[in-house]
C-alpha positions, 0 to 999 in steps of 0.5 A: 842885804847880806853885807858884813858888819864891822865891830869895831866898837860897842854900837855894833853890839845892838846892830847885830842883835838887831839884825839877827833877831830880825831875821829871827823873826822873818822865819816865825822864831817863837820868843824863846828862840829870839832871846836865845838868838840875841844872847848868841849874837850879843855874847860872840859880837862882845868877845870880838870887841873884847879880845880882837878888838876889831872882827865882822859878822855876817847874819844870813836867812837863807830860804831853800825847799822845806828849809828857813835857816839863820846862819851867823858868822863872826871872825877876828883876827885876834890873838887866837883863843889858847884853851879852847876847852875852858871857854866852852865852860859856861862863866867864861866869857869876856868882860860885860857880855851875859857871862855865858862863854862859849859854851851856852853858844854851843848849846843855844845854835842849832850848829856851831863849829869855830876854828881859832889859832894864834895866827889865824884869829878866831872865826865861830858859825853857828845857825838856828832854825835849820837842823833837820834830819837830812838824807845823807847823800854822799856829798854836801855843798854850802854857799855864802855871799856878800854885797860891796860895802856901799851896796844893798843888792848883791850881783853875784847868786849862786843855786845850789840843787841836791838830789840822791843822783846829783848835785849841781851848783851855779855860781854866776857874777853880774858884771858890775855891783849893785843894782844892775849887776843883781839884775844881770845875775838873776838873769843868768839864774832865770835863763837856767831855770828857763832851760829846765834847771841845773843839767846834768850837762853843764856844757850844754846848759852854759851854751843855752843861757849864753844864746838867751842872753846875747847883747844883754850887760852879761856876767861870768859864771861856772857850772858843776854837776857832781853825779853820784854814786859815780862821783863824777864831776862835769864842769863848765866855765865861762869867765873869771870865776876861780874853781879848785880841786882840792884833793890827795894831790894838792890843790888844781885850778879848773880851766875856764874860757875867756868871755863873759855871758851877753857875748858870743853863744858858747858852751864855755870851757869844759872837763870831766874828773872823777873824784875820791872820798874826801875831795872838795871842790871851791869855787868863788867869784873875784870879789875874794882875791884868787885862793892858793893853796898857801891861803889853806891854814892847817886843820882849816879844811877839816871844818865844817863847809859853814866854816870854811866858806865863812873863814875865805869870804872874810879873809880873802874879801876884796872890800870893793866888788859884790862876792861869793863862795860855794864850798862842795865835799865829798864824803863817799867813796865813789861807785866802782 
């Protein structure tokens, strides 16, 4: 379903219990790791009510080759938590939760990362069920996505393909929400894989998903093929999708062709930039209002991707269109 949760009052406690137990289960969670799961969404949903008095969360199953993962994200835009190192203690936790604190949340999640300030609230992530012994390859990409608040069905989709070689992303929006707006984003995934999958030509891949969908109800979308070790990045984009650069040199906005996928064939706009340990890549549809460097609080893009992609999918969410975020990190100096 992926939609956020508002917690505003005390029912949204046994709402998101519900849910991730849920989930839980869909991925064959035995019944220790189901009470486990509970308490973590029991405890992180009563300490947004508790010190915030208002946040959301979001409860995800992802499903990847070889991988069932429950991602969970709550976030307030509370007072912030001033002593972080006491309430990881276990016993320090907000009035009628179980009493675990943050702590037993580190513990119970298989991954777990929060960034809080006076500013900026509190945004916590934590998974089960995924932590794993994965190859490093240099560079890491992660991916969230919400559904309009009135919808069931997301029309935004992304595919995210990692490989020793490359990594390549597809971030696409169905014109619209709802329904048929899912149905014209699956149309665009579908037409990739008819193509023989994400290309190391993104340019190339664009103009054949462009050609099959002619005079469908379209949608907008962007490319990225990351080569690696070369640490390379090849980039297409065709309509409103927002793609950054975030690097030594501050933030760059990718450039993109007007159009949208269903009219004229077209391999979109396209660049190539070499990057550098360390760059990260963001690229988002325009159900987030269009991030800008002064959206980047400091010590935010320090976190984990989990993290940073949950925190803008809250903060920059519009409320009224489908949305999605995929967040890409360079962590390996690239092959001279």
């Amino acid at each position: 379903m992926n939609q956020w949760v508002e917690i505003d009052d005390r029912s949204a406690i046994a709402v998101v219990r519900r849910l991730a137990r849920r989930h839980g289960a869909e991925i064959g969670l035995p019944e220790t790791r189901l009470d486990e799961l509970a308490i973590v969404a029991t405890e992180a949903t009563t300490n947004i009510l508790r010190y915030a008095e208002r946040g959301r969360a979001l409860i995800e199953l992802v499903r990847a080759p070889g991988a069932e993962l429950i991602t969970m994200i709550f976030t307030d835009r509370g007072p912030g938590i001033p002593d972080i190192d006491r309430m990881f203690q276990d016993g320090e936790s907000s009035t009628d939760s179980a009493g675990l604190g943050l702590g037993a949340i580190v513990r119970l999640s298989d991954t777990f990362d929060i960034f809080s300030s006076p500013e900026n609230g509190t945004t916590i992530v934590c998974t089960f069920g995924g932590r794993g012994d994965e190859a490093d390859i240099g560079v890491e990409a992660v991916g969230l996505r919400v559904c309009h608040p009135h919808e069931d069905s997301c029309g935004d989709d992304f595919q995210i393909r990692q490989t020793p070689r490359a990594t390549d992303v597809l971030l696409c929006d169905g014109l619209g929400h709802g329904p048929a707006a899912a149905e014209a984003a699956a149309e665009v995934t579908d037409a990739a894989f008819a193509a023989g999958g994400l290309s190391s030509e993104p340019g190339k891949l664009m103009r054949q998903i462009t050609e099959q969908l002619v005079g469908r109800r379209g949608a907008v979308a962007a490319l990225v093929h990351v080569a690696q070790p070369q640490m390379e990045l090849r980039y297409t984009g065709l309509g409103n999708i927002s793609t950054l650069l975030i690097g030594a040199q501050g933030v760059r906005r990718m450039a993109v062709r007007d159009g949208s996928i269903g009219g004229a064939a077209t391999r979109g706009y396209e660049e190539s930039v070499q990057l550098e340990m360390g760059d990260m890549v963001i690229l988002h549809s325009d159900g987030l209002k269009t991030l800008r460097e002064a959206h980047f609080p400091p010590g935010l893009l320090k976190k984990s991707l989990l993290l940073i992609a949950g925190f803008f999918l809250d903060r920059a969410f519009r409320g009224r269109d489908d949305a999605s975020i995929v967040v890409i990190r360079i962590n390996r100096e690239r092959e001279q």
